[in-house]
Backbone as CSV, one residue per row, in Angstrom:
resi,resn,N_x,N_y,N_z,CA_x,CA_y,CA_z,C_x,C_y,C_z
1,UNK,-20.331,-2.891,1.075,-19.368,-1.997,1.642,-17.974,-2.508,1.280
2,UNK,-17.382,-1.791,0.634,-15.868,-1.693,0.705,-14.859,-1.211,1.829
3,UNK,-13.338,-1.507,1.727,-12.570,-0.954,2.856,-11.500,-1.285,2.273
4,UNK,-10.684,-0.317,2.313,-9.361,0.281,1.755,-8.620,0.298,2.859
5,UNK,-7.212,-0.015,2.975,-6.395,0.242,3.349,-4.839,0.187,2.537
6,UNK,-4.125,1.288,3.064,-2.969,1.737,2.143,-1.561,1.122,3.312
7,UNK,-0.756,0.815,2.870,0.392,0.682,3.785,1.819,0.101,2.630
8,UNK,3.021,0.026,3.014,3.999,-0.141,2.578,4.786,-0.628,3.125
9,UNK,5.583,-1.113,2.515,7.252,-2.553,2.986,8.200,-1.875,2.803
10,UNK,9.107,-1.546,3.958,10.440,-0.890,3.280,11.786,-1.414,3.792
11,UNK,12.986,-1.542,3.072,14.169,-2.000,3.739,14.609,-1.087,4.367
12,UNK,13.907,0.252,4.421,14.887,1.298,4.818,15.545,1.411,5.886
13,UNK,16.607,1.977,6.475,16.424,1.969,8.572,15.674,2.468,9.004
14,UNK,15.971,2.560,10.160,15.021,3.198,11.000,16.257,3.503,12.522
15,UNK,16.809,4.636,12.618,17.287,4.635,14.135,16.003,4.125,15.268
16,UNK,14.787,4.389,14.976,13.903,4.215,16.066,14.294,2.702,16.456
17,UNK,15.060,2.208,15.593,14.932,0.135,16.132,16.477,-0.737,15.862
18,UNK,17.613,0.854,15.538,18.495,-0.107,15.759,19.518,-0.323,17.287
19,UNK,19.887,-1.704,17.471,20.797,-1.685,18.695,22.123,-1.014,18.764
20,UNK,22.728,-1.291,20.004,23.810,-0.749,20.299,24.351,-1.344,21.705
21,UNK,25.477,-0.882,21.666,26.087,-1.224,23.568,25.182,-0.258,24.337
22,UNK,25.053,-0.136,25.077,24.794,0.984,26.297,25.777,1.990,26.056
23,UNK,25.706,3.043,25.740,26.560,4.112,25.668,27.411,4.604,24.722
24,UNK,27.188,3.495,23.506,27.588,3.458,22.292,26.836,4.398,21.570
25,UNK,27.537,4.087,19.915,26.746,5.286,19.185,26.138,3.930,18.124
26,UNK,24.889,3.456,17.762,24.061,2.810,16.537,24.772,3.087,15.412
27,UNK,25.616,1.643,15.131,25.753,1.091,13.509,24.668,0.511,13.021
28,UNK,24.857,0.714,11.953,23.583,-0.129,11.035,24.393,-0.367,9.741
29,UNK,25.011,-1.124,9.290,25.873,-1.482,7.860,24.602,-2.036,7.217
30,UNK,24.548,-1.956,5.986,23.334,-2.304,5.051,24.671,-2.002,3.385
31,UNK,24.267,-3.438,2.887,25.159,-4.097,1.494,24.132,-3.624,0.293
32,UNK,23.336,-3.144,0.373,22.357,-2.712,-0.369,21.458,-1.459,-0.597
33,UNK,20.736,-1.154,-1.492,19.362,-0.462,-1.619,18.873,-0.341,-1.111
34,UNK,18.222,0.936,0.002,16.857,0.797,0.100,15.620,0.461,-0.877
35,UNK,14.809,-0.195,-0.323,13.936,-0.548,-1.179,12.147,-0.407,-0.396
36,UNK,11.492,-0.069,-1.415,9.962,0.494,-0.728,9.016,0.046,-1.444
37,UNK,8.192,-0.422,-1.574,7.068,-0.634,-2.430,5.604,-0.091,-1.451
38,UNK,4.991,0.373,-2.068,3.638,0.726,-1.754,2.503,-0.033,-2.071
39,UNK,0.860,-0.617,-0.999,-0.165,-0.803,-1.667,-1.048,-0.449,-1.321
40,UNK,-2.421,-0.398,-1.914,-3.404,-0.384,-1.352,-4.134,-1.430,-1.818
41,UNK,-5.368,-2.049,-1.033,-5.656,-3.025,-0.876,-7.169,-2.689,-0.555
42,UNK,-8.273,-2.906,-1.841,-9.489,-3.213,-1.395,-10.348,-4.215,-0.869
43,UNK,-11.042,-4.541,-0.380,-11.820,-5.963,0.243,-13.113,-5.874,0.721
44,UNK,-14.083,-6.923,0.309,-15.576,-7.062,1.006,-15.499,-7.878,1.883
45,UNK,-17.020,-7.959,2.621,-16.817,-9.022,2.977,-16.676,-10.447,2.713
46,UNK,-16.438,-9.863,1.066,-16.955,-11.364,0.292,-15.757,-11.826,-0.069
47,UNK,-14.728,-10.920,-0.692,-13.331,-11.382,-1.521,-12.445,-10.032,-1.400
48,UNK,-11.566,-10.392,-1.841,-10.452,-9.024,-2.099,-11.089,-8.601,-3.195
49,UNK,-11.336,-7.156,-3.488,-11.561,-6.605,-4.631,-10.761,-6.206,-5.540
50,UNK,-9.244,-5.713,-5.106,-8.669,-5.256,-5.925,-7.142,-4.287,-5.155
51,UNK,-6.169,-4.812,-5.898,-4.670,-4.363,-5.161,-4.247,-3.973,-6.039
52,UNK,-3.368,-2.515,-5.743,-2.804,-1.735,-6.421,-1.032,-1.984,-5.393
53,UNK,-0.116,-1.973,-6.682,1.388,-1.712,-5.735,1.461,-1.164,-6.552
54,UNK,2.802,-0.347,-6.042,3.563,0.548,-6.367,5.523,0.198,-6.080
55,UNK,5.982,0.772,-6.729,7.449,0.616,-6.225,7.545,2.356,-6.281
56,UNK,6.655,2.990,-6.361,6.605,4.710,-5.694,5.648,5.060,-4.686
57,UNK,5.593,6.271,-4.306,4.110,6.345,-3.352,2.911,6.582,-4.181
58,UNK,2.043,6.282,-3.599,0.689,6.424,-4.242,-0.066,7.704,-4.369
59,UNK,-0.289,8.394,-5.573,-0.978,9.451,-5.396,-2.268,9.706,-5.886
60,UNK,-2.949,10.786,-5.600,-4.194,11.029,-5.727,-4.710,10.294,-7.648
61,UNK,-3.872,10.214,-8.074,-4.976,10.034,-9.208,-4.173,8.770,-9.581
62,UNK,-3.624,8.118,-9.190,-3.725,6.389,-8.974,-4.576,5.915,-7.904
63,UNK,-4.484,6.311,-6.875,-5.302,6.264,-5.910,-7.336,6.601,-6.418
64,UNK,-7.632,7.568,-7.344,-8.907,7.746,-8.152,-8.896,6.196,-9.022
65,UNK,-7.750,6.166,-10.013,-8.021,5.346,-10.784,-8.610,3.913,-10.099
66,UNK,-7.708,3.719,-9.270,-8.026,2.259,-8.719,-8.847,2.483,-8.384
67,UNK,-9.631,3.446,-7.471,-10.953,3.186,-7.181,-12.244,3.167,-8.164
68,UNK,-11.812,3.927,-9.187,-12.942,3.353,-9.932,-12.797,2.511,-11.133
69,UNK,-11.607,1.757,-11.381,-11.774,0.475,-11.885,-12.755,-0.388,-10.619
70,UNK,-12.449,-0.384,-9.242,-13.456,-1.636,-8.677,-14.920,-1.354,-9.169
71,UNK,-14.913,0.214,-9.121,-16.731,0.744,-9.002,-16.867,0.398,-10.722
72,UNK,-16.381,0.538,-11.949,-16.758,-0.387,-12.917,-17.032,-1.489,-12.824
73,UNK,-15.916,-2.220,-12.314,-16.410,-3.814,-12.079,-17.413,-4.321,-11.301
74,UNK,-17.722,-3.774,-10.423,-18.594,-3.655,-9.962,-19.984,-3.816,-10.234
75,UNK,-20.250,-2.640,-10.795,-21.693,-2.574,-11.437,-21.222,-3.192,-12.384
76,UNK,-20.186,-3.990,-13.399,-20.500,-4.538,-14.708,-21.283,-6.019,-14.179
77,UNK,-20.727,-6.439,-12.883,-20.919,-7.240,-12.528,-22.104,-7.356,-11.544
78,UNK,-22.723,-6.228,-10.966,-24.346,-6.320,-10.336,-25.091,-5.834,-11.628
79,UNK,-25.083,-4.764,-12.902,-25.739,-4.631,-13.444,-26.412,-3.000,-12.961
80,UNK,-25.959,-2.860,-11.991,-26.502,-1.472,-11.282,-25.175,-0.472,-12.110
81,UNK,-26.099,0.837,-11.799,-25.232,2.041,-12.345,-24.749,2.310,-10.802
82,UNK,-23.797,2.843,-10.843,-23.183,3.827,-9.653,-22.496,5.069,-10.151
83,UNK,-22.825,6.101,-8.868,-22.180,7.219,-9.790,-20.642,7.209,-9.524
84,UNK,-20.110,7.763,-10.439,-18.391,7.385,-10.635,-18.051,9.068,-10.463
């Protein structure tokens, strides 16, 4: 069994988390870029199988590809066919 999970790092803001006085209005000064990178991240229970980043979001046919580079490696490496 495999297990995927997708998630991402971002500098971006967020009003949901910046401070302020009581009754004030939220500054947030930022000297820079936002910046985002995306991954997904396969794993057994045995090892990591295989990480995909991105510095875009991930879409359906990066998201295909990576999955079946593991399912090649995979069977190159049990010797079993799987269907792809």
């Amino acid at each position: 069994m495999i297990y995927l999970d997708e998630f991402h790092i971002s500098t971006k803001p967020s009003s949901f988390y910046n401070w302020s006085k009581k009754g004030s209005a939220s500054i947030l000064a930022l000297n820079h870029d936002p910046w985002t990178m995306s991954f997904i991240v396969a794993f057994s229970n045995i090892k990591v199988e295989g990480i995909l980043a991105s510095d875009h979001s991930i879409n359906d046919s990066m998201f295909i590809s990576f999955i079946r580079a593991i399912l090649l490696r995979i069977e190159d490496e049990q010797g079993d066919s799987l269907d792809i």
